[in-house]
C-alpha positions in Angstrom: -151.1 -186.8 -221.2 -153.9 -187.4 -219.1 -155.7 -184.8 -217.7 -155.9 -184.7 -213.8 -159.2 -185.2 -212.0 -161.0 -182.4 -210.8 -161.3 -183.5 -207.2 -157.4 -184.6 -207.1 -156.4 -181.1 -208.7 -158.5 -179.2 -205.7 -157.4 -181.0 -203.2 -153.7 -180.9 -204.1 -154.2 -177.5 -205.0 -155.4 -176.8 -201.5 -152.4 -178.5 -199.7 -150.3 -176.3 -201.6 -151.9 -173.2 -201.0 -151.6 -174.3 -197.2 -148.0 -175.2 -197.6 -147.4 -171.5 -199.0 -149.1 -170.3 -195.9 -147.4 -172.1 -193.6 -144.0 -171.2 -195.1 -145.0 -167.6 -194.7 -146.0 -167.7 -191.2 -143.0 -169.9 -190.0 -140.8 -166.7 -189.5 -143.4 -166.0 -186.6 -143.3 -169.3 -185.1 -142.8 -169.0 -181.2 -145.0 -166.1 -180.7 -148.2 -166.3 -179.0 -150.9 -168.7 -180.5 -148.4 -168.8 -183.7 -147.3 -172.4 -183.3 -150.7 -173.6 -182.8 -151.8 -172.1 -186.0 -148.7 -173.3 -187.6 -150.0 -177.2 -186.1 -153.5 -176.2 -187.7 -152.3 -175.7 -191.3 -149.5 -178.9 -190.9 -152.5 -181.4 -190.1 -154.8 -179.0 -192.8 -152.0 -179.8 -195.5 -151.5 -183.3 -194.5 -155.5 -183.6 -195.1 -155.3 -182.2 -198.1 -152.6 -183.7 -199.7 -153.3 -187.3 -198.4 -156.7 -186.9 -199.4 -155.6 -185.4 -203.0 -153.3 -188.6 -203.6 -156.0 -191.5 -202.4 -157.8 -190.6 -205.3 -155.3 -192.1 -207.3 -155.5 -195.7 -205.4 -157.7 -198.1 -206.5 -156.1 -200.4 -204.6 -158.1 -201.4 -201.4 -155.0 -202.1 -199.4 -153.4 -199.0 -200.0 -156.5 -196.9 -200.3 -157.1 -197.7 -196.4 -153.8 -196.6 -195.6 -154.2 -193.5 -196.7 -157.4 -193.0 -195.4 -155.9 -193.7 -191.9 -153.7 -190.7 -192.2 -156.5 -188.4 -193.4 -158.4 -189.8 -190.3 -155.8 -188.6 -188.2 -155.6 -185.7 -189.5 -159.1 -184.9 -188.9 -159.0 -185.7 -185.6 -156.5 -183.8 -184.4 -157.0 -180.6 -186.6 -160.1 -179.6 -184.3 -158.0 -179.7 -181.2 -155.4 -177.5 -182.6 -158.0 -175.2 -183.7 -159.7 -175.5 -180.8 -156.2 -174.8 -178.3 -155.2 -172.0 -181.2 -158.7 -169.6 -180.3 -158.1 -169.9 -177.0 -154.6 -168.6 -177.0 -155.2 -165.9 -179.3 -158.2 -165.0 -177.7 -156.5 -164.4 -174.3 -157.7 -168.1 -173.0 -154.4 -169.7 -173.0 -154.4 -170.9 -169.3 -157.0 -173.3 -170.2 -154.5 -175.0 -172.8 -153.1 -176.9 -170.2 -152.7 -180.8 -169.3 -155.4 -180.1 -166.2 -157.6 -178.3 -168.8 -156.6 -179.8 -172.0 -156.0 -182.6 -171.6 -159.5 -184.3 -171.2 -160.1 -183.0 -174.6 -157.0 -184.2 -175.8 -157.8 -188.0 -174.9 -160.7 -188.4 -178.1 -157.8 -187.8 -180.7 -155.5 -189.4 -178.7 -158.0 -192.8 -178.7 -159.0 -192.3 -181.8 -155.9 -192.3 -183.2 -155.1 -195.9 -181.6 -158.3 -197.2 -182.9 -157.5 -196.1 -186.5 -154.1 -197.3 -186.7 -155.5 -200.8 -186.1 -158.5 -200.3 -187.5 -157.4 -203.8 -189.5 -157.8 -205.9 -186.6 -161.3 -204.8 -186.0 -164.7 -202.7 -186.9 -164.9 -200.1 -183.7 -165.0 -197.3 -186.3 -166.0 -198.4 -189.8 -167.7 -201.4 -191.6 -168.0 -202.9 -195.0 -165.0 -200.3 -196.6 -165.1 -201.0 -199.6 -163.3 -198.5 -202.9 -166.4 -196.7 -204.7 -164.8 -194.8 -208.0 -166.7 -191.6 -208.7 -166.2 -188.4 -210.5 -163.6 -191.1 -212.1 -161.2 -191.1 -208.7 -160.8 -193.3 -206.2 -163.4 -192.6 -203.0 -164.5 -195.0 -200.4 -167.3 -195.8 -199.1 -168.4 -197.6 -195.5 -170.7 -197.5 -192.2 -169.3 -195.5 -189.3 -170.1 -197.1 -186.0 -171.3 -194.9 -183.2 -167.9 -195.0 -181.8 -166.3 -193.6 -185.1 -169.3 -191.1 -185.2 -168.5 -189.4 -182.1 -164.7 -188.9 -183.0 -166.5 -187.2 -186.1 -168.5 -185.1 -184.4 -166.4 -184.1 -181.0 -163.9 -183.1 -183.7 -166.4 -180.3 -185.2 -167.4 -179.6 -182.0 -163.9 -178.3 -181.1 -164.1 -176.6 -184.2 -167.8 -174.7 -183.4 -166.5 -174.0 -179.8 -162.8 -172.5 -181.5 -164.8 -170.5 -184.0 -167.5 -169.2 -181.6 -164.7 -168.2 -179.4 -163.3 -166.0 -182.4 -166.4 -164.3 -183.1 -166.8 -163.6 -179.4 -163.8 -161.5 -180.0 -165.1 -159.8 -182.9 -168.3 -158.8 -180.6 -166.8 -158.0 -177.5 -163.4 -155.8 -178.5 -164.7 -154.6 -181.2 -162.8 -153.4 -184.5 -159.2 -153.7 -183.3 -159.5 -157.8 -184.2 -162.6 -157.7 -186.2 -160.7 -158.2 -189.3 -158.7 -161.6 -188.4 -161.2 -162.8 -185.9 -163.7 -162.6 -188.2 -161.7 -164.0 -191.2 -160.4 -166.8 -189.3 -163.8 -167.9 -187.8 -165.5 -168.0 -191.2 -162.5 -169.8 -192.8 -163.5 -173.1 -190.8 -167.2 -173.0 -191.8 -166.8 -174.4 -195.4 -164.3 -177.5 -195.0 -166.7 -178.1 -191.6 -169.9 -177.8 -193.0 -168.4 -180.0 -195.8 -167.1 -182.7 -193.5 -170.1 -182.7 -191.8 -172.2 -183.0 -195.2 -170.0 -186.0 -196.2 -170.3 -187.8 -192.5 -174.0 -187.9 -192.9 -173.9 -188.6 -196.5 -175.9 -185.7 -197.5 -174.2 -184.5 -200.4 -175.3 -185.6 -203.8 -171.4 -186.3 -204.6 -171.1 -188.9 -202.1 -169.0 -191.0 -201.0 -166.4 -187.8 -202.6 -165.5 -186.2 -199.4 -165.5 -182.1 -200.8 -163.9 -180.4 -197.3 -160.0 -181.0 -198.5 -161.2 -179.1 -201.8 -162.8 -176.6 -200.0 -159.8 -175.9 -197.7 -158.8 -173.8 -200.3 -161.2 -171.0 -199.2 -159.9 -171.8 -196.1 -156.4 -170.6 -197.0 -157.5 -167.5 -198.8 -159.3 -166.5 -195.6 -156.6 -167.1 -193.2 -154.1 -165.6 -195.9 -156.4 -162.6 -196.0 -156.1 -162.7 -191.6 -152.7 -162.9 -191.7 -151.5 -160.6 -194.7 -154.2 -158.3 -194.8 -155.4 -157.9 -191.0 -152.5 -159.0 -189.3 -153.2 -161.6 -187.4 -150.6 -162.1 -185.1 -150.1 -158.0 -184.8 -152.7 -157.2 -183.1 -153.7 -159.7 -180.2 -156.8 -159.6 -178.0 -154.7 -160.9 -174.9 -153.9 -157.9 -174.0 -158.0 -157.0 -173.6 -158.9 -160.2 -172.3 -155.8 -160.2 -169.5 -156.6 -156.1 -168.6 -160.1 -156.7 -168.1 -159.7 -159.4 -165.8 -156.7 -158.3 -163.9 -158.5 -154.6 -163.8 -160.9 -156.0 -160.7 -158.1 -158.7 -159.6 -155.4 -156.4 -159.3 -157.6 -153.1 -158.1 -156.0 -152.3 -154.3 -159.6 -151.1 -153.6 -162.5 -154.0 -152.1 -164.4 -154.4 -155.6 -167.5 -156.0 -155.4 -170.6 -156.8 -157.9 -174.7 -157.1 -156.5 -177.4 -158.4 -158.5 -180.8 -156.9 -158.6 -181.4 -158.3 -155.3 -178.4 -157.0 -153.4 -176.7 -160.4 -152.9 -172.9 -160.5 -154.2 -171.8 -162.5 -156.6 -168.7 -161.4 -157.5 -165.8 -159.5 -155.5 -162.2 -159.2 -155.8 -159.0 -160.1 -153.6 -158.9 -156.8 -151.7 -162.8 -157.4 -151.0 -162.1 -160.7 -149.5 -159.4 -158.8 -147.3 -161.4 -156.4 -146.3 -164.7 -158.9 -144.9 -162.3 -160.8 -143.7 -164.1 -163.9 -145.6 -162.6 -166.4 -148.6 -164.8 -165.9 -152.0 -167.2 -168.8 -151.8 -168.4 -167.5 -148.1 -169.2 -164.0 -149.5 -171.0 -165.2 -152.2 -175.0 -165.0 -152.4 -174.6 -162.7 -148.8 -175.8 -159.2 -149.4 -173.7 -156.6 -148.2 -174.8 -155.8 -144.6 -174.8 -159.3 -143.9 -170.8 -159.8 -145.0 -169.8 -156.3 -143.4 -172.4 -156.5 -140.3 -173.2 -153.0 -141.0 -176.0 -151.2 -141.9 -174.7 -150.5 -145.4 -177.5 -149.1 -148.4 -175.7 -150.8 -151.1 -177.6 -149.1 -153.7 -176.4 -145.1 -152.6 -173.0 -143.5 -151.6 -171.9 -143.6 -148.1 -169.1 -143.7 -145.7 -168.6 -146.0 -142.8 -166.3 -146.4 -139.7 -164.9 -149.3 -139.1 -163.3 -150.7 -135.5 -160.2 -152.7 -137.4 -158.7 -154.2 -134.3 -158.6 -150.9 -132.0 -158.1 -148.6 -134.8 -160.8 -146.3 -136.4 -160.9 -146.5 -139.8 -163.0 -144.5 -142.3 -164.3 -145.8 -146.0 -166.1 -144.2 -148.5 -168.4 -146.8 -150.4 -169.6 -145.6 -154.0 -171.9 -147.9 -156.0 -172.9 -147.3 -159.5 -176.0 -149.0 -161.1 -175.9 -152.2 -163.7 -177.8 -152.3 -166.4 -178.8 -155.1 -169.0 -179.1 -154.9 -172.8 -182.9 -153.9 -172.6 -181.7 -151.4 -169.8 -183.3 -153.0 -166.9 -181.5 -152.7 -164.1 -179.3 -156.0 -163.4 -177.2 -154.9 -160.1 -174.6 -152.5 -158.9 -170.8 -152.1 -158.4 -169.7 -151.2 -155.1 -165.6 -149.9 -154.7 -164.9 -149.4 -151.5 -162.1 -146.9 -150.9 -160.2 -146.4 -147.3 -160.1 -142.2 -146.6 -158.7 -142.6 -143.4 -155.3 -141.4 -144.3 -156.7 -138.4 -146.7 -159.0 -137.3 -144.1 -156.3 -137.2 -141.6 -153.6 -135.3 -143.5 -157.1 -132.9 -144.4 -157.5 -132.7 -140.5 -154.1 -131.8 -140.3 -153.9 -129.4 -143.0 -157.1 -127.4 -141.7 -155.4 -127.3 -138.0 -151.9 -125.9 -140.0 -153.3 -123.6 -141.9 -156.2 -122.5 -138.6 -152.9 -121.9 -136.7 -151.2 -119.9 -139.4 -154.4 -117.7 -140.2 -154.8 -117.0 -136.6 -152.5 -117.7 -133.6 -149.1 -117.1 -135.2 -150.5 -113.9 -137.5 -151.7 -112.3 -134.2 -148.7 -113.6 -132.5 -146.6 -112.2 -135.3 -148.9 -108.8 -135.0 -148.2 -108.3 -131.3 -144.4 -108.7 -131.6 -144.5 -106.7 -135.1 -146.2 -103.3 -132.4 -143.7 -104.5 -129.9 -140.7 -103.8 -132.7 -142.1 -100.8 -133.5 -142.6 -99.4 -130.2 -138.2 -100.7 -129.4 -137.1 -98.7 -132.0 -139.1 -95.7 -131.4 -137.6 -95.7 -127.6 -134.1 -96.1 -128.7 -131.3 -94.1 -129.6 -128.9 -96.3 -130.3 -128.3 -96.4 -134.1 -126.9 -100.3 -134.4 -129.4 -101.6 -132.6 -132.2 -99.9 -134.4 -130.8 -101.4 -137.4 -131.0 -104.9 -135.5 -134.7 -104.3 -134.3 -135.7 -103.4 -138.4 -134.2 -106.3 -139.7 -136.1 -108.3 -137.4 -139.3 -106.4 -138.1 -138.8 -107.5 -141.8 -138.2 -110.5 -141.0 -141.6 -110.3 -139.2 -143.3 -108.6 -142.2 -141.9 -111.7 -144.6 -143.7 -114.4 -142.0 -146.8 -112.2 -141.9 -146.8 -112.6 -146.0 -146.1 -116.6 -145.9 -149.0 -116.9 -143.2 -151.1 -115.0 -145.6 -150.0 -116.9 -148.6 -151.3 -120.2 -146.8 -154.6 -118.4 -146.1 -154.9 -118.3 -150.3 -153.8 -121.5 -150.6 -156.4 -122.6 -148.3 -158.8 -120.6 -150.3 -158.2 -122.2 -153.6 -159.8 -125.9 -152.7 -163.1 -123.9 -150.7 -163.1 -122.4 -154.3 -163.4 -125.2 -156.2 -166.5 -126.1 -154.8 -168.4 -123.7 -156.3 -169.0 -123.7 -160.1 -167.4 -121.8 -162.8 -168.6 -118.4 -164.0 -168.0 -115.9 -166.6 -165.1 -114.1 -165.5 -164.1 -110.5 -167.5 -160.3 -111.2 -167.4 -159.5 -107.2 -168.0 -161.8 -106.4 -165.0 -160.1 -109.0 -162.6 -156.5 -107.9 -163.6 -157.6 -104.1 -163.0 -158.3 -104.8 -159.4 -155.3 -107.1 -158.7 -153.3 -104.5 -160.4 -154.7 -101.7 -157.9 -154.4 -103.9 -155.1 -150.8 -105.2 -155.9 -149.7 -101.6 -156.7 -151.1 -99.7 -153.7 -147.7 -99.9 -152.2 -145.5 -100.2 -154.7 -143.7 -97.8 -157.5 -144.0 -100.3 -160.3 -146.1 -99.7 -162.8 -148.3 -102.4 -164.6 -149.3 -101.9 -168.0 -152.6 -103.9 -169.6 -152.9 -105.1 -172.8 -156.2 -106.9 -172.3 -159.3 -106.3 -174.8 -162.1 -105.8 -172.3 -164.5 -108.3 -174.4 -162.1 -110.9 -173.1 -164.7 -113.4 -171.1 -163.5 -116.8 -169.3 -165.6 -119.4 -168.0 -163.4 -120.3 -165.5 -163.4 -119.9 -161.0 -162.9 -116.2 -160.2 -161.1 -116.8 -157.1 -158.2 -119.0 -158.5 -157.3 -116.2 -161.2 -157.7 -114.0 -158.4 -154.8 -115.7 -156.5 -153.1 -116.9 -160.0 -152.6 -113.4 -161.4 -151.8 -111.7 -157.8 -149.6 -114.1 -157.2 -147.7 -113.9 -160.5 -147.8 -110.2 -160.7 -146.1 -109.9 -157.2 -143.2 -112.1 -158.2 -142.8 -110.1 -161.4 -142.5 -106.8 -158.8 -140.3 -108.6 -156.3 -137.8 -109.7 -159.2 -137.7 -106.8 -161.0 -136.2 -103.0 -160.7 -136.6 -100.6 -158.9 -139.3 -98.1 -160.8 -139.7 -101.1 -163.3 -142.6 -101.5 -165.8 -144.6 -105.0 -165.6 -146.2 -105.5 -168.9 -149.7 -108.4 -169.2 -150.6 -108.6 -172.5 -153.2 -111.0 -174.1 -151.2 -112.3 -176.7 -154.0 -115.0 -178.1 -157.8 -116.4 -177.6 -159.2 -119.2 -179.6 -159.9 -121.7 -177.5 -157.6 -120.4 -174.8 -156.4 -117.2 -173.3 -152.9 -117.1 -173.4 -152.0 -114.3 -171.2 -147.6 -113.3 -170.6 -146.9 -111.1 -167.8 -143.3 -109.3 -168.9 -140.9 -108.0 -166.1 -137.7 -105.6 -166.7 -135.6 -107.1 -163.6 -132.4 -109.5 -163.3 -135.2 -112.9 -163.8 -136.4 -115.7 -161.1 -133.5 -117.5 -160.2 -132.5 -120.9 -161.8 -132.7 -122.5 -158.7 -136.4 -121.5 -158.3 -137.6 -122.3 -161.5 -136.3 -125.6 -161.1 -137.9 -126.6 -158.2 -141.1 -125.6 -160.0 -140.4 -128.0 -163.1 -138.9 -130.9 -160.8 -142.7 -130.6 -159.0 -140.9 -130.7 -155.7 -138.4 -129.4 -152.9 -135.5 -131.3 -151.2 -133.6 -130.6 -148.4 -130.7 -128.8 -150.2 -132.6 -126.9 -152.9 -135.6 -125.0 -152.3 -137.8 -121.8 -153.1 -137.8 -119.1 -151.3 -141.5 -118.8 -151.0 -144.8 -120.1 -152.3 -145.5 -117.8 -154.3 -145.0 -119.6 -157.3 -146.0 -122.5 -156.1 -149.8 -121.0 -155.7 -149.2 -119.9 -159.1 -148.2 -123.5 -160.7 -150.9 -124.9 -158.5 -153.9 -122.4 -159.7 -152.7 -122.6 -163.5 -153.3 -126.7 -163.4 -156.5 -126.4 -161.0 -157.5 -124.4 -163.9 -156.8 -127.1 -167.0 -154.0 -124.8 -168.2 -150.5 -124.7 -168.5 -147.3 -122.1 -167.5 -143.9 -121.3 -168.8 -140.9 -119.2 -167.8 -138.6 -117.2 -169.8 -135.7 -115.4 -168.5 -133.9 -114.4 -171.0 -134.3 -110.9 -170.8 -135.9 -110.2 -167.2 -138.9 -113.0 -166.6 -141.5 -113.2 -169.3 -144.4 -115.7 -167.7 -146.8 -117.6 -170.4 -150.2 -118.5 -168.9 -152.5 -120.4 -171.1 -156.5 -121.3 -169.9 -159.1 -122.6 -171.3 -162.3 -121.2 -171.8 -162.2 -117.8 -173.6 -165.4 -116.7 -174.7 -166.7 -113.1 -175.8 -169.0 -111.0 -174.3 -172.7 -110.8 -176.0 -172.0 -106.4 -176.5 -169.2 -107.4 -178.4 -170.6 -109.5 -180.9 
């Protein structure tokens, strides 16, 4: 038995290493970039094995008809590759007849040309069977016109495999692994086709890139098995970074270094009132006809036809690989609803703190001063109960003066805070008037970084809802039960527990019209505890044990 030729044996070998690829990937056929992949290794086999048996045929006639269908298969496997990168890659729109399908006509016309490549010399002259290595190659002149289909063919190829390595650059290691094994599995049957085209190899006319596919396959094998290939898709990048500015609600807009736009987004075209290519190269003040310092944060008014509107513009700085300065962003957000609900708020809250406390005062005396002058036992039970009802609208007004405190508060920054020292002088303050007793359990080397007047308003808060649930003469226990990286802090009450009702509201996060709380007490408190970065739960098992855990527990430099 005759031994098979070493250049018949690699190329077969390769075709059936693609096959066995291709059999493997079939089961994802339909999925994204998955059938053009699956075209890729068809024409790659069809290369290979068409290639692998036309070393067998020494016979002109017959040789040339094999080499027609490996010339078809080379001209169309750079398309697929090319239309397979730029699905996986997140290009797909552009694989399209309106995109596509100028770069489909060179395979299209070159496969016309070669299927009657009998009737004339438009791509080859003088073929001609040139045994070597003891197989049959051929050898002949490529015209211009067959040059180019050569060429345009590795040029899908380079722009396929630059578009894969683009990948591996710009999203990092998510896709490094396939991108990168992918794009390096063209390179040796291209280089080698490209060797062979020019006739540059010393084993000429022998065309080496069907044996060299075999690398190929153990490369994409490696993509698919090992990295998988088809599991982790760039798309999703590619499609979020683009629609991130498309779809933003907020006028998005980009300025070079000299303040002239040159990109901007949907909402920004809404909001000058001017298509894309009309905004384009203007710089800011000349597209808003305002007197706008692109460069800086600022807020503008804006007459939008007979309304007032208010926008805050914030622009952060571009800069380039060398970090010079290339440009700025500019979002553009409209505050005119915020500011007027903060207008509103400020007047609800001014009216609370003032008119209707002093109103409330006045009739509060004016009680006082009824029941004093009457005799009548019924109707001095009438005029109390409405003097605690008085008393309970004093305490909401008041409890909407805190609130208002906690976001003047925030503006300041965070100090250290001794948490047994705060929750001594709520403690005296919550207990001037009462005849429950809080007990401490707090170390006093207990230190938070945190805003002073929040815990204030958290722990007063929570410590009068402990009192107003619980007994009579009832003991409220806070206890530090842990502080690593934050103080957990329960505050224990004796009494019958917060009602379901009220607790639920808390955890829905809001009140309807038929369920509600009965204050805001806990409200403040929920509100404080996630102002603070921290989080809250209720237990009422046995009266209402509340769990506070912050952030930011430190010790005190005595103590260490």
């Amino acid at each position: 038995m005759l031994p098979v030729p070493w250049p018949v044996a690699g190329s077969v070998l390769s075709g059936i290493g693609t096959v066995v690829l291709f059999a493997y990937i079939w089961d994802y056929r339909g999925k994204r970039s998955v059938d053009w992949f699956l075209t890729v290794l068809g024409l790659q086999a069809l290369w290979c094995f068409s290639y692998g048996v036309s070393l067998l045929v020494f016979d002109p006639t017959i040789r040339l008809a094999f080499e027609v269908v490996t010339w078809i298969s080379t001209l169309w496997i750079g398309v697929a590759f090319l239309a397979f990168a730029l699905e996986y890659t997140g290009r797909g729109r552009f694989v399209s007849v309106r995109w596509f399908g100028p770069v489909a006509v060179f395979p299209v016309a070159g496969t016309m040309l070669v299927l009657s490549t009998r009737s004339h010399s438009l791509l080859w002259e003088r073929f001609q069977v040139t045994p070597t290595f003891g197989v049959a190659t051929v050898s002949y002149d490529l015209t211009s016109i067959g040059l180019a289909l050569i060429l345009l063919g590795s040029l899908c190829v380079t722009v396929g495999t630059v578009l894969l390595f683009e990948t591996v650059v710009s999203y990092g290691s998510l896709y490094r692994t396939e991108a990168l094994a992918v794009g390096l599995s063209a390179l040796p049957p291209g280089v080698a086709h490209l060797v062979w085209t020019f006739q540059l190899d010393p084993t000429y006319p022998l065309n080496l890139a069907p044996i060299v596919f075999f690398l190929h396959v153990l490369l994409d094998a490696y993509a698919f098995v090992g990295g998988n290939l088809f599991t982790h898709s760039p798309v999703t990048s590619r499609v979020a970074d683009r629609s991130a500015i498309e779809t933003l609600e907020n006028p998005f807009l980009v300025l070079d270094e000299n303040e002239r736009i040159v990109e901007l987004n949907p909402a920004a075209e809404h909001w000058l009132d001017v298509s894309k290519p009309g905004a384009l190269g203007l710089t800011l003040t000349q597209a808003t006809k305002l007197d706008l310092d692109p460069t800086a944060d600022d807020q503008l008014l804006v007459d939008d036809r007979g309304r007032v509107r208010e926008f805050a513009v914030s622009s952060s700085p571009l800069y380039g690989p060398n970090g010079d300065l290339v440009g700025w962003t500019v979002v553009v957000q409209d505050i005119t609803t915020q500011r007027r609900r903060k207008q509103r708020l400020e007047i609800l809250n001014r009216i609370l703190r003032h008119n209707l406390r002093n109103d409330l005062n006045v009739v509060g005396g004016t009680i006082d001063i009824a029941v004093d002058r009457t005799d009548d036992p019924d109707f001095q039970t009438m005029l109390e109960g409405a003097r605690t009802d008085v008393d309970n609208l004093l305490q909401l007004a008041e409890k909407a003066r805190q609130f208002e405190q906690l976001s003047t508060a925030l503006e300041t920054s965070p100090e250290p805070v001794s948490l047994r020292s705060l929750l001594e002088t709520v403690t005296t303050e919550i207990t001037s008037n009462s005849t429950t007793r809080i007990d401490l359990s707090v170390p006093d080397d207990v230190v938070l970084e945190s805003y002073p007047a929040v815990l204030s308003l958290l722990f007063s808060n929570l410590l009068e809802n402990a009192i107003e649930h619980g007994s009579a003469d009832s003991t409220v226990t806070v206890t530090l039960t842990e502080r690593n990286e934050r103080a957990v802090v329960t505050v224990e009450d004796d009494g019958p527990g917060i009602p379901e009702h009220e607790l639920a509201v808390i955890e829905r996060g809001g009140e309807t019209a038929l369920e509600h709380g009965s204050g805001i007490g806990l409200w403040i408190v929920t509100w404080c505890v996630r102002t603070l970065g921290g989080d809250l739960e209720f237990e009422t098992t046995e009266g209402t044990t509340a769990t506070v855990r912050l952030p930011g527990a430190i010790l005190t430099d005595d103590s260490q």
